[in-house]
C-alpha positions as a Markdown table, in Angstrom:
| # | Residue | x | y | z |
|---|---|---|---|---|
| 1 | Unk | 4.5 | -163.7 | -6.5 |
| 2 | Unk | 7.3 | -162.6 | -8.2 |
| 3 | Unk | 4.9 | -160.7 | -10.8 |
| 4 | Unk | 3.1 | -158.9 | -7.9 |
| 5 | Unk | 6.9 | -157.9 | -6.7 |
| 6 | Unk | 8.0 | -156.3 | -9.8 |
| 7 | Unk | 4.2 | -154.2 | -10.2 |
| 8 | Unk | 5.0 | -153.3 | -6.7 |
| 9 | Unk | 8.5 | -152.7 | -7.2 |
| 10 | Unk | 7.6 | -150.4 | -10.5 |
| 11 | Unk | 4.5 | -148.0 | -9.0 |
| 12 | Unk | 6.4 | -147.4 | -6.3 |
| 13 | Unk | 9.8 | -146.2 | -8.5 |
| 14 | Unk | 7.2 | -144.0 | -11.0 |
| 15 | Unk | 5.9 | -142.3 | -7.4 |
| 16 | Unk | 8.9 | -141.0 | -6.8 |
| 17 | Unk | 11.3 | -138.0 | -7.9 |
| 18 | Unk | 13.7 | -137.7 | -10.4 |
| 19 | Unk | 17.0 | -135.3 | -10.0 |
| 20 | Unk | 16.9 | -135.2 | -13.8 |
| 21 | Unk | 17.9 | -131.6 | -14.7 |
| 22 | Unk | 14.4 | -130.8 | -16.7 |
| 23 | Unk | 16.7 | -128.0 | -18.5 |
| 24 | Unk | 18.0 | -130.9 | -20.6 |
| 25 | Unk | 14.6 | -132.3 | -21.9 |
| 26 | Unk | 11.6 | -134.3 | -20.3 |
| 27 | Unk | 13.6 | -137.3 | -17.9 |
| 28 | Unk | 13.3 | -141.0 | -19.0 |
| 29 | Unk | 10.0 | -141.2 | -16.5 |
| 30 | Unk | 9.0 | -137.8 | -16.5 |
| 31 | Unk | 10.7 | -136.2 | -13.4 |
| 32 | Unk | 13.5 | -134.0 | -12.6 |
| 33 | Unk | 14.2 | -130.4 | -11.1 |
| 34 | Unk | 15.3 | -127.2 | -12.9 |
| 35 | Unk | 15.9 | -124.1 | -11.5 |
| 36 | Unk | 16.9 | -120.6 | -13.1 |
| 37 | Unk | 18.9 | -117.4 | -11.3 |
| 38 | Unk | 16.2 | -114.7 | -11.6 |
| 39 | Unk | 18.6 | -112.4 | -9.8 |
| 40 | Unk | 21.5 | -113.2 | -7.3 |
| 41 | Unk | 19.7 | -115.0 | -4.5 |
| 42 | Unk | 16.2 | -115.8 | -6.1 |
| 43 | Unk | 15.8 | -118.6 | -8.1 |
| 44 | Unk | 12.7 | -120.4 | -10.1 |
| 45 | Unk | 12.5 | -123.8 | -9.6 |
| 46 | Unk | 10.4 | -126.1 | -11.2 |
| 47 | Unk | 10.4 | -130.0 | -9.4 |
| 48 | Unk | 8.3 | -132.7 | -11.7 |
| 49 | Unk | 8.0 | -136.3 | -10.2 |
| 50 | Unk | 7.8 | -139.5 | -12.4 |
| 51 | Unk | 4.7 | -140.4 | -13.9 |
| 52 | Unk | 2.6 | -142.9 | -11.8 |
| 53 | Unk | -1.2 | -143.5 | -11.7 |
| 54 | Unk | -2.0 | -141.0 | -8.9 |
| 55 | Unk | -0.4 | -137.3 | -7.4 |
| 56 | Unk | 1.9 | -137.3 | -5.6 |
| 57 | Unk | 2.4 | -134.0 | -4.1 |
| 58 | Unk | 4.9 | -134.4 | -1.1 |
| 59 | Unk | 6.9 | -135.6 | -3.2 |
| 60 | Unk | 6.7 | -132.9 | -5.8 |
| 61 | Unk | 7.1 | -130.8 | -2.3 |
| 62 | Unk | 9.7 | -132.6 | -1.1 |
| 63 | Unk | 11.9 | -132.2 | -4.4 |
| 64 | Unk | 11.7 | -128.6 | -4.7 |
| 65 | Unk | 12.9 | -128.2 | -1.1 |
| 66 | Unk | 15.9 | -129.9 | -1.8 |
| 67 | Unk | 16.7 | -128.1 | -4.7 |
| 68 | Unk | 15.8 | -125.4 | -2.7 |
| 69 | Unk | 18.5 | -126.2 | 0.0 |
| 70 | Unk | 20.9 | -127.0 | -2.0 |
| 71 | Unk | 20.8 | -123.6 | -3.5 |
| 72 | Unk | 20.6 | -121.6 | -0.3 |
| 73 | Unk | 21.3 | -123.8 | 2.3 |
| 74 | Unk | 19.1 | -126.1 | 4.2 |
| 75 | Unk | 16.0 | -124.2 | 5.4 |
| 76 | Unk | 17.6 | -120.7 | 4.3 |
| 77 | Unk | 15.1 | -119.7 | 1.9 |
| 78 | Unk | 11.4 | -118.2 | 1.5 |
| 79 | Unk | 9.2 | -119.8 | -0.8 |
| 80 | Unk | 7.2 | -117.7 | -3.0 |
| 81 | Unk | 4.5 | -117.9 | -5.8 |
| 82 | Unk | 4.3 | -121.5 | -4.8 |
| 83 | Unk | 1.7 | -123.2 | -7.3 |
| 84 | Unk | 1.0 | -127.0 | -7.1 |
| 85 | Unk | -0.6 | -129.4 | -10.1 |
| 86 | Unk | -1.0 | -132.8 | -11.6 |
| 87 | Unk | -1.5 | -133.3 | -14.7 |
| 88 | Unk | -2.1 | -136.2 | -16.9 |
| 89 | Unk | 0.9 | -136.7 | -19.4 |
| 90 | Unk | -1.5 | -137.4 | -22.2 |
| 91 | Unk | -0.7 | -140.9 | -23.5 |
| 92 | Unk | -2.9 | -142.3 | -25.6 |
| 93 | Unk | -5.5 | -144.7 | -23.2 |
| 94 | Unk | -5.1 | -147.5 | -25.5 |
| 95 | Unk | -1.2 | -148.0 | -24.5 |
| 96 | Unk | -1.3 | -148.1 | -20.5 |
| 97 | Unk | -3.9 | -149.6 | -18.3 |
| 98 | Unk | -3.9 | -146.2 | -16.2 |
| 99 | Unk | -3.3 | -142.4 | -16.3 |
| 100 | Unk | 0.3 | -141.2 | -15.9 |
| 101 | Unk | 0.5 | -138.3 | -14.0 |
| 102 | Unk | 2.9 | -135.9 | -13.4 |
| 103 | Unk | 3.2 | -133.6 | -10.2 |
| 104 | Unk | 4.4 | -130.3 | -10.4 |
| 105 | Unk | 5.7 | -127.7 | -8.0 |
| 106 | Unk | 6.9 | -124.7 | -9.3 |
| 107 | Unk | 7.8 | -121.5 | -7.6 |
| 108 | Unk | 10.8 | -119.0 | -6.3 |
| 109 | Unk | 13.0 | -119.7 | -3.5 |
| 110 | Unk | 14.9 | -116.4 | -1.7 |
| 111 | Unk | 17.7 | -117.0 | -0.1 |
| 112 | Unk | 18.0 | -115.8 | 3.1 |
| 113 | Unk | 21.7 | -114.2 | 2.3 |
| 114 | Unk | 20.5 | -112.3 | -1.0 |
| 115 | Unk | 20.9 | -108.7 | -1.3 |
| 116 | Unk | 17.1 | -109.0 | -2.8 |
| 117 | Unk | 14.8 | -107.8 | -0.8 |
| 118 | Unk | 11.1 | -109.9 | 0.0 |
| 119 | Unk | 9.0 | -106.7 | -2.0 |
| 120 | Unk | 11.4 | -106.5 | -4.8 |
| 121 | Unk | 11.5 | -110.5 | -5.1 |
| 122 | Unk | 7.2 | -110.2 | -5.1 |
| 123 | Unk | 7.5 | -107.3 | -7.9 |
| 124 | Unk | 10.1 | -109.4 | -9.9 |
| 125 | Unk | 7.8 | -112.9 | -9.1 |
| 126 | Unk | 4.8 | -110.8 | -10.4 |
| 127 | Unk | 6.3 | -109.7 | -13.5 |
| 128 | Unk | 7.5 | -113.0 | -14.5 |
| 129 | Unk | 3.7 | -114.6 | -13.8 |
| 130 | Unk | 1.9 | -111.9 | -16.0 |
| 131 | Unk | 4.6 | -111.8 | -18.6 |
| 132 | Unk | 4.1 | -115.8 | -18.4 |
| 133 | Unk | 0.5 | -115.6 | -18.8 |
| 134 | Unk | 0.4 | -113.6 | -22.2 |
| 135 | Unk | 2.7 | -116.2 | -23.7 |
| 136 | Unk | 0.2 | -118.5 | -22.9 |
């Protein structure tokens, strides 16, 4: 019993989030949030949960939301250039019994009090996608 508790006990903390700042390195179990001033009101923020052995995307969702309202105020914010993904962490399959995976939300939150306007936030969000994709 008390075996099945602490399994239990340990999926259960690896499905959730982390309010590690990510800017300071990969957290102890993979998660965190970090987020970056694009411009005075617009922010990238990046919200990674723990590893586990499944996605967890709401809770991926519900990270980013909350260091979305924190930075603009609860609900005062568009999201933009949202993209979603798990991925596997990439430890070796002989040292765990399943896959670790991370979830990832990433995107831009505009505050509903910046000066930035929603089209200049889209050209801004574009530009920082494509210049993105050539470093990839």
């Amino acid at each position: 019993m008390r075996t099945a508790l602490i399994v239990l006990t340990g999926a259960y903390l690896a499905g959730c989030t982390s309010t590690h700042d990510l800017s300071k390195g990969p957290g102890v179990l993979g998660g965190g949030v970090e987020h970056i001033e694009v411009k005075p009101g617009l922010y990238s923020i990046t919200a990674q949960t723990n590893w586990a052995p499944w996605s967890n995307y709401p809770a991926a969702q519900r990270a980013w939301r909350n260091a979305a309202d924190a930075l603009c105020g609860k609900g005062k914010y568009q999201e933009l250039g949202i993209s979603q993904a798990a991925k596997d962490t990439g430890m070796p399959h002989f040292l765990r019994a399943a896959a670790y995976i991370v979830t990832e939300r990433r995107g831009y939150a505009l505050c509903n009090d910046s000066q930035i306007t929603f089209a200049d936030a889209a050209v801004l969000i574009d530009k920082a996608q494509n210049d993105a994709a050539r470093h990839d």
